[in-house]
Legacy VTK file of the C-alpha trace (Angstrom):
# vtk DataFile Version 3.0
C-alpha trace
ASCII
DATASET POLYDATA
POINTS 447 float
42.460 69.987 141.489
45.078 67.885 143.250
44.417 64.233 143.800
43.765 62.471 147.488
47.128 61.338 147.085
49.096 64.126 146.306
50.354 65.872 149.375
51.597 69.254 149.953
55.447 69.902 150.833
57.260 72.046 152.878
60.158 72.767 154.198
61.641 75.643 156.447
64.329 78.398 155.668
66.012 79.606 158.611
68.108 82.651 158.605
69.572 82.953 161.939
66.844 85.130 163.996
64.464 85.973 160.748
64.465 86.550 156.846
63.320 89.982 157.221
65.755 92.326 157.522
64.323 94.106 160.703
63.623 91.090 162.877
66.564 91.676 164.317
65.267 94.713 165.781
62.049 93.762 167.242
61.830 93.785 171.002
61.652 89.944 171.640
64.135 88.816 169.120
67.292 87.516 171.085
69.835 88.815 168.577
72.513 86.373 170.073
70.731 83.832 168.573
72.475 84.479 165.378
75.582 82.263 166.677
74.102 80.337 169.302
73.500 76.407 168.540
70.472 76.155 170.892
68.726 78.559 168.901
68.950 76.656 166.164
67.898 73.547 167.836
64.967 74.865 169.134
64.240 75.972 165.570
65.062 72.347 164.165
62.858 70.711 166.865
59.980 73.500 166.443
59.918 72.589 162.482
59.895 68.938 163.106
57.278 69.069 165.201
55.139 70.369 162.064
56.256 67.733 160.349
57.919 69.625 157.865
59.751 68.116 154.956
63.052 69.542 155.488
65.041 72.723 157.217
67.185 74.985 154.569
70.367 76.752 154.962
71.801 79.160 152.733
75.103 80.153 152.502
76.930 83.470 152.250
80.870 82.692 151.942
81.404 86.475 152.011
80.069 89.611 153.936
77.599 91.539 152.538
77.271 95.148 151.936
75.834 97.101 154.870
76.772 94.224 157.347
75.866 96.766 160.423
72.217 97.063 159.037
71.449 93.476 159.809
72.855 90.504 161.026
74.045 87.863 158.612
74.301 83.865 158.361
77.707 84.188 159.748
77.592 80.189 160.466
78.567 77.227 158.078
75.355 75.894 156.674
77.013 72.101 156.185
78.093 72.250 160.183
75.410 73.362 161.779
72.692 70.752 160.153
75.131 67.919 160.753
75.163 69.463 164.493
71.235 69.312 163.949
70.916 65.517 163.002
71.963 64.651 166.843
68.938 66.354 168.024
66.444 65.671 165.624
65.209 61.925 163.915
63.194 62.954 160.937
63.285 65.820 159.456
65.648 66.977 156.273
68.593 68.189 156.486
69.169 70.843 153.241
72.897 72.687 153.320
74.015 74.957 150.072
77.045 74.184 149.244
78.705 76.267 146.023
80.005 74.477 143.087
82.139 77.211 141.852
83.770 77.322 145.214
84.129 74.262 146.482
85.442 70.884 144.702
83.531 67.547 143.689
85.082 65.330 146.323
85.118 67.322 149.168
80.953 67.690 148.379
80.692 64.677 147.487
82.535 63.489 151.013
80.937 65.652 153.047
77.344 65.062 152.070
77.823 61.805 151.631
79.023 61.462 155.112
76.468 63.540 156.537
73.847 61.393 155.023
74.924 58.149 157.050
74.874 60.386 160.048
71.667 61.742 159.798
70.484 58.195 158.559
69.289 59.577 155.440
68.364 62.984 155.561
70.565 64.931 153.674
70.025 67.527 151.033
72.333 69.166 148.882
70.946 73.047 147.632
72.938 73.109 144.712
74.234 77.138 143.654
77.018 78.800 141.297
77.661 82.095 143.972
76.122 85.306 142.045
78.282 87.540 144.659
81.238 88.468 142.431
82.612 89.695 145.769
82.987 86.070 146.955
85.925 85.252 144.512
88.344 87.183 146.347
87.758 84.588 149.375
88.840 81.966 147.490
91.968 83.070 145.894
89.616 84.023 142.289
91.316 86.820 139.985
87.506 87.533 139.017
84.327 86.059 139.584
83.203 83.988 137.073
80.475 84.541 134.649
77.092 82.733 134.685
77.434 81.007 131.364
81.141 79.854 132.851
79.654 79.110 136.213
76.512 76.736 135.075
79.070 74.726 132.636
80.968 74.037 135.572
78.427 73.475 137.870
76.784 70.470 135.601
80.550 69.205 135.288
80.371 69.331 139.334
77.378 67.230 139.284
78.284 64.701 137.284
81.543 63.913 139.119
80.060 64.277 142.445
77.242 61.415 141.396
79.980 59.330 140.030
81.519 59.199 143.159
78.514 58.505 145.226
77.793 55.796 142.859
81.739 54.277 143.121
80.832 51.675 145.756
77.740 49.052 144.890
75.131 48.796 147.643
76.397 45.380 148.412
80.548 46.186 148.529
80.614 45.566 151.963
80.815 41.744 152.847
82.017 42.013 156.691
83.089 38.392 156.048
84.811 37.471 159.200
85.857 34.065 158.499
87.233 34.634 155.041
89.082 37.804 156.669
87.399 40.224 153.831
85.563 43.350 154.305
84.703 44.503 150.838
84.459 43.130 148.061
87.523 45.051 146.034
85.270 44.213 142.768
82.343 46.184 143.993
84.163 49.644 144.117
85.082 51.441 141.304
87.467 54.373 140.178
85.372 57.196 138.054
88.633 58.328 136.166
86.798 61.524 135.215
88.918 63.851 132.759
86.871 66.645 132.077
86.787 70.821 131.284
86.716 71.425 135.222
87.691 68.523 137.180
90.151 65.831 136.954
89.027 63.258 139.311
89.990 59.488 140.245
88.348 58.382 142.446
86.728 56.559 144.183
85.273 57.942 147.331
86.404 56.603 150.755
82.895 56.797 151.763
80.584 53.467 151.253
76.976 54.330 149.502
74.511 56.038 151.638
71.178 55.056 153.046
69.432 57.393 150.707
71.997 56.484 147.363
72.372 59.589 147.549
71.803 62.752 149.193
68.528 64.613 147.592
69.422 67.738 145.184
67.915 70.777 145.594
68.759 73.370 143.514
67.736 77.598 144.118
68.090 79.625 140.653
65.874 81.305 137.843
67.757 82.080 135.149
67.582 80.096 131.969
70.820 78.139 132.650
69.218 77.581 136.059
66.451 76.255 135.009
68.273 73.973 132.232
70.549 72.945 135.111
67.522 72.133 137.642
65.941 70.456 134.665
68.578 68.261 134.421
69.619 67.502 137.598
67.587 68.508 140.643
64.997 66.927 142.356
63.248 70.038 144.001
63.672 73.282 142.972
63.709 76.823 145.263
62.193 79.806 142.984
60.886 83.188 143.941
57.666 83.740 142.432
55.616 86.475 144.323
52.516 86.496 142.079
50.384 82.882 140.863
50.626 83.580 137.093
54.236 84.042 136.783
54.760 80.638 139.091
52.153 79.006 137.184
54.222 80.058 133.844
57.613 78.587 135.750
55.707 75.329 136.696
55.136 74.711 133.181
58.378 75.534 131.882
60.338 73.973 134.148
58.505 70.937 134.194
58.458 70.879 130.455
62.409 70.911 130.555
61.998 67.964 132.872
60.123 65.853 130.435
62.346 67.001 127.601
65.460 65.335 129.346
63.400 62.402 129.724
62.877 62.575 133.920
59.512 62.304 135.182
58.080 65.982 135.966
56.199 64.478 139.075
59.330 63.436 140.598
60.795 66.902 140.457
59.018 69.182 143.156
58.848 73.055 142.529
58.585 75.103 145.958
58.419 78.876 146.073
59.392 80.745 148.895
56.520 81.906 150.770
57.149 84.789 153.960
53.615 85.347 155.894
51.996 87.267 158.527
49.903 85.611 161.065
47.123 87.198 162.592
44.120 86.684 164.412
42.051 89.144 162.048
43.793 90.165 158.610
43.635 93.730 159.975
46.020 92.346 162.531
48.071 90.752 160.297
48.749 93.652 158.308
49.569 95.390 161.376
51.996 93.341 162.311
54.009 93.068 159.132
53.737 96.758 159.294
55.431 96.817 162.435
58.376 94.909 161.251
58.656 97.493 157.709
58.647 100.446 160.313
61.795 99.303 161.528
63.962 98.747 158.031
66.634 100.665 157.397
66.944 102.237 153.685
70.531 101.808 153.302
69.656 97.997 153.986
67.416 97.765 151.097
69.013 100.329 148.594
72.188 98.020 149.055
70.164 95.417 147.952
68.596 97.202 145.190
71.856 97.967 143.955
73.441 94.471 144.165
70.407 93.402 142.022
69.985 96.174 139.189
73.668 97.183 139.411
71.891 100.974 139.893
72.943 103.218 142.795
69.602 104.530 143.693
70.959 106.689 147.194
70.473 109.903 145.404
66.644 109.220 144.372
64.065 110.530 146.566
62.715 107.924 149.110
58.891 109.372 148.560
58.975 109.403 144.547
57.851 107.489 142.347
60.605 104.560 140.727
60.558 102.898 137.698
63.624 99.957 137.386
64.599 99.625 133.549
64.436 96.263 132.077
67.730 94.143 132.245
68.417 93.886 128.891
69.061 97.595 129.166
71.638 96.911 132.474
74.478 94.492 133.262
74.155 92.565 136.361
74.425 89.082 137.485
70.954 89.198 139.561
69.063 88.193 136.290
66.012 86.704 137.892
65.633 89.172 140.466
66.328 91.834 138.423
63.415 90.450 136.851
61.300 90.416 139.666
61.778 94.298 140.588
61.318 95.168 136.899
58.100 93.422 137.190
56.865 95.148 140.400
57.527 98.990 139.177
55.632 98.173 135.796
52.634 97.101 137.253
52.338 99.213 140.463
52.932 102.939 140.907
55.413 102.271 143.676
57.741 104.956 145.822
61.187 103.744 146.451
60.605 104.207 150.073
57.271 101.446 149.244
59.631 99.503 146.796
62.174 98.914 149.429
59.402 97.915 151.945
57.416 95.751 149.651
61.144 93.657 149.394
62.419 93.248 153.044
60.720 90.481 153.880
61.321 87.991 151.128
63.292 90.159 148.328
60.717 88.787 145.642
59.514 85.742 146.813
55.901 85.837 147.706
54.205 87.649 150.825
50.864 87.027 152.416
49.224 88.253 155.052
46.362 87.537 157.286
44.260 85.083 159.160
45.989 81.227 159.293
42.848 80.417 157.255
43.803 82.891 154.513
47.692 82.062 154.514
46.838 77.914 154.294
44.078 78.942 151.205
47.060 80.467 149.387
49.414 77.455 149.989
46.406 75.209 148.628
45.126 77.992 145.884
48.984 77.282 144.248
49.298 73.876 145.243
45.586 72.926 143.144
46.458 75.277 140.301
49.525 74.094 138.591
51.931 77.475 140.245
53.548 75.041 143.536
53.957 71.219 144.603
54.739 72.992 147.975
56.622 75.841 149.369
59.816 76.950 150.710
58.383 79.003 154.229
60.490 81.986 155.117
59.782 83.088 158.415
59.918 86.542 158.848
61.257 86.133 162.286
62.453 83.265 164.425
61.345 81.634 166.304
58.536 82.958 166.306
56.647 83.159 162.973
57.712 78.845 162.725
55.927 78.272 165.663
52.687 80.677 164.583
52.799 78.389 161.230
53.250 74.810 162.991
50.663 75.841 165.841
48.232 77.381 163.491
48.369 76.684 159.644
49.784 73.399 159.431
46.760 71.792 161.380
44.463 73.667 158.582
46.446 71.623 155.762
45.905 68.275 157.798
42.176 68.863 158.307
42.295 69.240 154.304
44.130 66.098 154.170
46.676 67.899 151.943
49.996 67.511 154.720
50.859 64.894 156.783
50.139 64.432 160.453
53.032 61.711 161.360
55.950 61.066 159.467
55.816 57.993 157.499
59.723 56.923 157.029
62.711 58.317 158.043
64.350 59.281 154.779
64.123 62.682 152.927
64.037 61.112 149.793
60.522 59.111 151.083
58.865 62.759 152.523
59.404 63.816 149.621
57.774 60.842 147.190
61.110 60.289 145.782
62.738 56.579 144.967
66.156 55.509 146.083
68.584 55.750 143.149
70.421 53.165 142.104
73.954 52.700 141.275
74.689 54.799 137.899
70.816 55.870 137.434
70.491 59.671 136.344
67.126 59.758 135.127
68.183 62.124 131.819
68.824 61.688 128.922
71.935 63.118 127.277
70.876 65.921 125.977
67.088 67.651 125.544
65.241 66.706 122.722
LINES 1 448
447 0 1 2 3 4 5 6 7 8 9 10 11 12 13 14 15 16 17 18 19 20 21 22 23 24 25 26 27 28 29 30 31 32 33 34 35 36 37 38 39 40 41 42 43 44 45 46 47 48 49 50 51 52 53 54 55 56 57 58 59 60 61 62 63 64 65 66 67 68 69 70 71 72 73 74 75 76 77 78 79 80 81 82 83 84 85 86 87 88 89 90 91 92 93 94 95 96 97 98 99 100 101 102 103 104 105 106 107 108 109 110 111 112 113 114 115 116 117 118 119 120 121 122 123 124 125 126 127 128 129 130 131 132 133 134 135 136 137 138 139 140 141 142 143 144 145 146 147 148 149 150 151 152 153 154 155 156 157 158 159 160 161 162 163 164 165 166 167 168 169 170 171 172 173 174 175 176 177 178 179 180 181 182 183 184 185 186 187 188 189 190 191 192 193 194 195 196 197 198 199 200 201 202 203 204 205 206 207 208 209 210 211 212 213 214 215 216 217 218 219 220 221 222 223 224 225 226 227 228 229 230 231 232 233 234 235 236 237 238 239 240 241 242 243 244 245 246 247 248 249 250 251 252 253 254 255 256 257 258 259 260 261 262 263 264 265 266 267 268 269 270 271 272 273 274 275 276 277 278 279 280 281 282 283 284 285 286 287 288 289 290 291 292 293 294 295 296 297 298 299 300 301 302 303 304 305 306 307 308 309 310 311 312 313 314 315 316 317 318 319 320 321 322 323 324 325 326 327 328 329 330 331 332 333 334 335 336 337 338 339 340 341 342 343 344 345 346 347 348 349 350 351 352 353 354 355 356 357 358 359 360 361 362 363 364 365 366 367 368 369 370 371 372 373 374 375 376 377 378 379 380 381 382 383 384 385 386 387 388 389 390 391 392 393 394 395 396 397 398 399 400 401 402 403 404 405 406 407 408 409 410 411 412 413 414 415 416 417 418 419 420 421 422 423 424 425 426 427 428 429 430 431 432 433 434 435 436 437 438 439 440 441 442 443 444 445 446
């Protein structure tokens, strides 16, 4: 059971007008939305006025297969929550950024800066790109592979923290008399030679209010996990069923202790989609409603980009089995995963496959009263599978708003969320210390 002190977190995922891939298509759903920056305020505002931990952006530096089946996040994740920290005062700010196509110091610049503007709320979602397509955007020969990808990526890390950490908290002296500004012996070059990156340094940028922006980091696969072990301080997964969470808590926080961090200090939050209703008969119909309108090219595009299997040909109402990946290639390992693990235990169609995925492609779905959707947040939360969740609102606005108006209040009542924010800093919703200058919190390499 969780202590009285131990408080449930959660933050917000918002894909333009919804995360399933028909909101786009119900009748209210103002598809211009998608580009529009007062849609996204109003979604910004509507989170932090559940208190929320944090909003999440993904990013998607290349367009998808089947783009006319659904609208994508056509906007630049880092932009638009900068343009959300003028109109909001305490809630996160989380942006993915890609480490295989981007470079330490323009990350490390960018969130760096973002976190004075925001006055502390950044949050970097740390990813290697799994879209092989994406490498032709960036001037890539191929994509490359994960083993390649999460060896860079840790490289990435390490530079980008050195360069946070180049200026001392105290470097600026704003000594008008003795006509200094800094103190030229409190900033420091990183002179980082590596595999990846040669890097001088150091960054323009003085230390931020929070050290350091928070890491975040979204991946399953075992050098995922090894990486988040390492490095993150919460941790995206998609875990639709308690025991296989409950088995990632415990690995993942037994990596954590192995490279000597503290596993409380590193939060694990599944995705969770939901459908609100005032009965659970309601509920179901209205997630119905939104699988009614998917499109099956959608989701067998999507079932091909994770099993690497073209399954057009198969026939929508028959029964489908996906083969373990160790007998496929494919970069989708976790997911893969995921699917393989649904077939095997239920006697699913395709046509009830592709359904069961097109609201949170394998992250956990519940649906029913607000009573029943909170008792699943605090059912994980109490039993080792969540320290909190990453929501994933089927469609926006509206399914935010049905989960600040009617479950959040549920989780305060319990005493298990918070009813005011209590600083201003991500890092301090989230129970987490300000770094200091140099600290990691790992140790070299696992024991």
């Amino acid at each position: 059971m969780s202590s009285p002190s131990r408080q449930i977190h959660l933050n917000a995922f918002l894909r333009n007008v919804g995360q399933h891939e028909a909101a786009w298509r119900l009748p209210e759903t103002n598809v211009a939305g998608v580009t529009d920056i007062e849609h996204y305020r109003h979604l910004a505002r509507t989170a932090e006025r559940g208190k929320l931990d944090a909003i999440f952006f993904a990013d998607h530096p290349v367009l998808k297969d089947r783009s006319q089946d659904r609208p994508w996040d056509s906007l630049d994740p880092f932009t638009l929550v900068t343009a959300l920290s003028g109109v909001t005062s305490h809630i996160g700010l989380v942006a993915t950024a890609s480490t295989t196509y981007n470079d330490p110091y323009g990350i490390a610049r960018r969130f760096g800066t973002l976190d004075h503007v925001s006055k502390g709320r950044a949050g970097w979602n740390v990813v290697t790109t799994a879209n092989a397509a994406a490498a032709a955007n960036f001037g890539f020969e191929v994509h490359p592979d994960p083993n390649q990808r999460y060896e860079r990526a840790a490289e990435f890390l390490e530079v980008t923290f050195g360069l946070w950490d180049s200026w001392d908290d105290d470097a600026i002296l704003g000594d008008k008399e003795a006509g200094v500004f800094v103190n030229p012996d409190a900033i420091h070059s990183i002179d980082h030679m590596g595999t990846n990156f040669r890097v001088a340094g150091p960054l323009e940028i003085p230390r931020s209010p929070q050290g350091r922006p928070v890491i975040f980091q979204a991946g399953s696969s075992e050098p995922g996990k090894d990486l988040a072990a390492r490095y993150a301080e919460a941790i995206f997964t998609a875990q639709p069923i308690i025991e296989d969470a409950q088995a990632f808590y415990a690995d993942v926080k037994g990596r954590v202790k192995a490279y000597g961090r503290d596993p409380a200090k590193v939060l694990i939050l599944p995705g969770l989609s939901f459908f609100i209703g005032g009965t659970e008969e309601e509920a179901h119909r209205l997630q119905e409603t939104f699988e009614n309108l998917t499109l099956p090219t959608y989701g067998l595009a999507q079932l091909k980009r994770i099993t690497g299997v073209d399954y057009d040909d198969h026939d929508l109402d028959a029964p489908v089995s996906i083969p373990p990946r160790a007998a496929l290639a494919g970069d989708q390992k976790s997911r893969h995963d995921l699917v393989h693990r649904l077939t095997s235990s239920e006697n699913l169609t395709l046509r009830q496959l592709l359904r069961r995925l097109s609201a949170g492609r394998g992250h956990r779905i519940t649906a029913g009263t607000p009573e029943q959707v909170a008792g699943t947040i605090v059912e994980w939360f109490e039993n080792g599978a969540a320290d909190g969740f990453n929501l994933i609102p089927p469609a926006l606005p509206t399914s935010l708003a049905t989960f600040v108006d009617q479950v959040v209040p549920i989780l305060q009542n319990k005493g298990l969320f918070r009813r005011e924010y209590e600083g201003t800093t991500l890092r301090h919703h989230l129970g987490l210390e300000r770094p200091s200058v140099g600290e990691r919190g790992f140790k070299a390499a696992a024991e």
